[in-house]
C-alpha positions in Angstrom: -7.4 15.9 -0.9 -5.5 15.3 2.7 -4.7 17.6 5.2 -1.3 18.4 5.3 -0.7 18.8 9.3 1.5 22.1 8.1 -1.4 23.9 7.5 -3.0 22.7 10.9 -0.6 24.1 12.3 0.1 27.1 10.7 -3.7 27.8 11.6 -3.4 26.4 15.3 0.1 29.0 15.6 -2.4 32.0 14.2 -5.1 31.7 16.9 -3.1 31.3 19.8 -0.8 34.3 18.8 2.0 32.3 18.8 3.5 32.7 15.0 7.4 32.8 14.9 7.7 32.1 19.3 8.6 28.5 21.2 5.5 29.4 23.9 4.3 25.9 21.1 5.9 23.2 20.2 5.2 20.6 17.1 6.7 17.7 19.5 5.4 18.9 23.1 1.9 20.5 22.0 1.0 20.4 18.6 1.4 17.0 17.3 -0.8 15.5 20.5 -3.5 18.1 20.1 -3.7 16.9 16.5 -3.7 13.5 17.0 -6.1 14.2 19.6 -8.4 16.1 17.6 -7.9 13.3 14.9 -9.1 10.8 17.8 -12.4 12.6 18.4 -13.6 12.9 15.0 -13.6 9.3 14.5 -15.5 9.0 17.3 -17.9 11.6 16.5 -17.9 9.7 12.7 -18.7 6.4 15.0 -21.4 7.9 16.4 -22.7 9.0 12.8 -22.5 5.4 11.6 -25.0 4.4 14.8 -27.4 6.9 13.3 -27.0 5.9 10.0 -25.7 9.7 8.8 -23.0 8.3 7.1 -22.0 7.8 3.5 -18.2 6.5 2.6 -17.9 9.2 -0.3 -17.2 11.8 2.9 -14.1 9.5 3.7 -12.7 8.3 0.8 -9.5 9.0 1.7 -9.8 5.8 3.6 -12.1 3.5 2.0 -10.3 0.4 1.2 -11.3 -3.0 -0.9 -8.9 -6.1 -0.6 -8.8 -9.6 -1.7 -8.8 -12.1 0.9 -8.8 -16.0 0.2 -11.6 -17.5 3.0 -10.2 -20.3 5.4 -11.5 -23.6 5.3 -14.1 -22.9 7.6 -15.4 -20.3 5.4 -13.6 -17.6 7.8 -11.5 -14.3 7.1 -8.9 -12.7 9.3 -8.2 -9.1 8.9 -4.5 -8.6 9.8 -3.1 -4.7 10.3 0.2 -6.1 8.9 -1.2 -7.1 5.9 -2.7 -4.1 4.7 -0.7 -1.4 6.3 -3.9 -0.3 8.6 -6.1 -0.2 11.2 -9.9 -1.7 10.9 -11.6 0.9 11.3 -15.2 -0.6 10.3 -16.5 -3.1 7.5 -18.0 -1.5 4.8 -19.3 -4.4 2.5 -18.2 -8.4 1.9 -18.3 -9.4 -1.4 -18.2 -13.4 -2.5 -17.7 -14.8 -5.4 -15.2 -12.1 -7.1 -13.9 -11.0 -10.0 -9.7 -9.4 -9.1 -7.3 -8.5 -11.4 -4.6 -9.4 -12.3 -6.7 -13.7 -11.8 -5.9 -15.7 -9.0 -5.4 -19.4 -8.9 -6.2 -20.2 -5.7 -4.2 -22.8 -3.7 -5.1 -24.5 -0.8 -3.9 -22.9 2.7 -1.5 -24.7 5.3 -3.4 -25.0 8.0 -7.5 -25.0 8.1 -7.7 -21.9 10.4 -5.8 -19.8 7.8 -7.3 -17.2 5.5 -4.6 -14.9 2.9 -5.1 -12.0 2.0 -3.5 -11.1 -1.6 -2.3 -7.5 -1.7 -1.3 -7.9 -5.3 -5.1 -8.1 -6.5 -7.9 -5.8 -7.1 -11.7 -5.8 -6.3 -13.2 -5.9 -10.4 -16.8 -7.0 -9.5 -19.5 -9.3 -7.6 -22.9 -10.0 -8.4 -23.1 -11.2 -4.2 -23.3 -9.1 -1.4 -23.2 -10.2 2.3 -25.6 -9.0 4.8 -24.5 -8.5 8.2 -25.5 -10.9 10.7 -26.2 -10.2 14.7 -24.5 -13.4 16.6 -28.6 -14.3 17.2 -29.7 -14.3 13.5 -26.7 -16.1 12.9 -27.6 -19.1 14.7 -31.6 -18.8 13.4 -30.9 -17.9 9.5 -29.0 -21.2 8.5 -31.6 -23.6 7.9 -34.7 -20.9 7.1 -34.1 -20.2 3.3 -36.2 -16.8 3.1 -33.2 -15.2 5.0 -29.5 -14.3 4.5 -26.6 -15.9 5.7 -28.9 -19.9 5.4 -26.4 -22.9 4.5 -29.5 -24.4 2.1 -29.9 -22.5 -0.5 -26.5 -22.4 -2.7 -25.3 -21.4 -6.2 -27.1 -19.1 -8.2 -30.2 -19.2 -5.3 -27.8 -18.3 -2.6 -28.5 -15.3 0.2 -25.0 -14.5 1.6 -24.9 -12.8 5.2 -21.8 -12.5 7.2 -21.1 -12.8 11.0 -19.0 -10.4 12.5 -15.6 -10.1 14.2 -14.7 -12.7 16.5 -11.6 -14.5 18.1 -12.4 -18.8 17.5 -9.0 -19.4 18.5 -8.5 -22.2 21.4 -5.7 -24.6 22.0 -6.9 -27.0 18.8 -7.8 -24.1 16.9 -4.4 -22.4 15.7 -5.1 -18.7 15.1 -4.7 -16.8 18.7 -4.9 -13.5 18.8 -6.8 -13.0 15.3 -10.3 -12.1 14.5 -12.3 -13.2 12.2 -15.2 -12.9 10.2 -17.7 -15.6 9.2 -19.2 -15.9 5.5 -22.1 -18.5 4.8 -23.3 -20.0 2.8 -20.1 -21.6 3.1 -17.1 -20.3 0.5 -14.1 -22.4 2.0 -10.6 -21.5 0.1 -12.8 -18.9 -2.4 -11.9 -15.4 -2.9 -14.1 -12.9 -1.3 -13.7 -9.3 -1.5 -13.9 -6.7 1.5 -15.0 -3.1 1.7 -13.5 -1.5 4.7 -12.9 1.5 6.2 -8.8 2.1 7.9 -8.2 4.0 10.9 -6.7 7.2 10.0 -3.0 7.0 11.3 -1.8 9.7 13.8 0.5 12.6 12.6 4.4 12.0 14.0 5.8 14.4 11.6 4.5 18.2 10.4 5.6 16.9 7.4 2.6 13.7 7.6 -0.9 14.2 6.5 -4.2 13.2 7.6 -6.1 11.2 6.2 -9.8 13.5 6.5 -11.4 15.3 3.8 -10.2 18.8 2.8 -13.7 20.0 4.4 -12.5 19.2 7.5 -10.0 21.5 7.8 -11.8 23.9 10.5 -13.1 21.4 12.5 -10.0 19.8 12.8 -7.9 22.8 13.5 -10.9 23.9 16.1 -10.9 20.6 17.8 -7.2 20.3 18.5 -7.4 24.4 19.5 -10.1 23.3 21.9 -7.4 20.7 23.6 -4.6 22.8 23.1 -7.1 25.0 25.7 -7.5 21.4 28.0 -3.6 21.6 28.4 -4.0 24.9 29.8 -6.6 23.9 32.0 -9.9 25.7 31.3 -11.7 22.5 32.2 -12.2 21.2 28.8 -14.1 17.9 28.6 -11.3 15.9 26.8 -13.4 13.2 25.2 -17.1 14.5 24.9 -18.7 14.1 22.1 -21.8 16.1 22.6 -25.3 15.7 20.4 -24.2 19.3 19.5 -20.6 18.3 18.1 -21.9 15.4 16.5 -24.9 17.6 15.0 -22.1 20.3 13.5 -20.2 17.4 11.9 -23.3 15.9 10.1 -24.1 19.3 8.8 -20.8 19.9 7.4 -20.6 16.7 5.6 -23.8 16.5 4.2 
């Protein structure tokens, strides 16, 4: 269940001694330490996926799959317009989909071009992509013992992904978008994505956020601990100490 930024800072206005008084503000004090505090805890939950400590269940409040159609060159672009969100971080690519309501796919204007189809759901795959460094990208296609190789195909097929890049140049008409890479090649196919969305930032004490219900303290303490930066005790605004990260890991585990 989402935290309702209310009872952030309902909490925050206890600590501080400052229930019923002006000394804070939602708009001058609250709302930024909040924001802030939401800031650090995806960075300390970045840190957890570079260690391997993480497991989307903890932040399924923002695990998201979508149907994209691939591009003729076998490419996807992730678009915040699209779905409403941030990319946060890839989760899983999925070819050769199953979506409901079904999809007749038709053919793109424009090669570069991938769609994404926000009326469809992820049903099931029997592929999985592995995720491909830019190096065993280049090395996998034509070895057919490892992912991501354009030889084996059909039924035999290892499917690997290459991550995020801009390909756009002045005869390639997608500037400004990144994509990602899916081979063996699935030009103008559906493929289904598994991704995480960056939690959006409170504006209103009325908004939520988008974090577990566990997360309550640490939320509250975080933004308490900028609240203290403001008034200058020295507080290191964007440390994320082994410590932190530590205290985070045990609370979600």
């Amino acid at each position: 269940m989402p935290i309702s930024a209310q009872t952030i800072v309902s909490r925050m206005a206890a600590d501080l001694d400052a229930e019923g008084s002006d000394r804070y503000t939602f708009e001058q004090d609250y709302k930024y330490a909040i924001n802030k505090s939401i800031e650090w805890c995806v960075t300390a939950f970045s840190r957890m996926f570079a260690d391997d400590k993480f497991n989307p269940e903890q932040l399924r409040e923002l695990v998201k799959v979508g149907i994209w159609q691939a591009s003729k060159f076998s490419r996807v672009a992730y678009n915040p317009s699209d779905t409403g969100s941030e990319l946060w971080s890839v989760l899983g690519v999925f070819p050769k989909v199953t979506v409901h309501p079904s999809i007749i796919v038709t053919n793109i204007t424009g090669p570069e071009k991938s769609r994404f189809f926000p009326n469809a759901s992820f049903i099931k795959s029997d592929e999985s992509c592995e995720r491909l460094t830019l190096e065993q990208w280049n090395r996998n296609e034509k070895n057919i013992f490892l992912a991501g190789n354009n030889v084996m195909k059909n039924d035999l097929a290892s499917y690997g992904y290459l991550d995020f890049a801009d390909y756009s140049s002045s005869s390639y008409n997608n500037p400004g978008t990144f994509e990602i890479t899916i081979r063996p090649d699935i030009p103008n196919e559906l493929v289904g994505i598994a991704y995480l969305a960056y939690p959006k930032p409170v504006s209103l004490i009325t908004d939520v956020i988008q974090f577990p219900s566990s997360m309550l303290n640490i939320i509250t303490e975080k933004a308490l601990n900028f609240i203290s930066y403001k008034q200058g005790d020295g507080t290191n605004l964007y440390a994320v100490t082994d410590k932190d990260t530590q205290a985070l890991t045990s609370l979600l585990m």
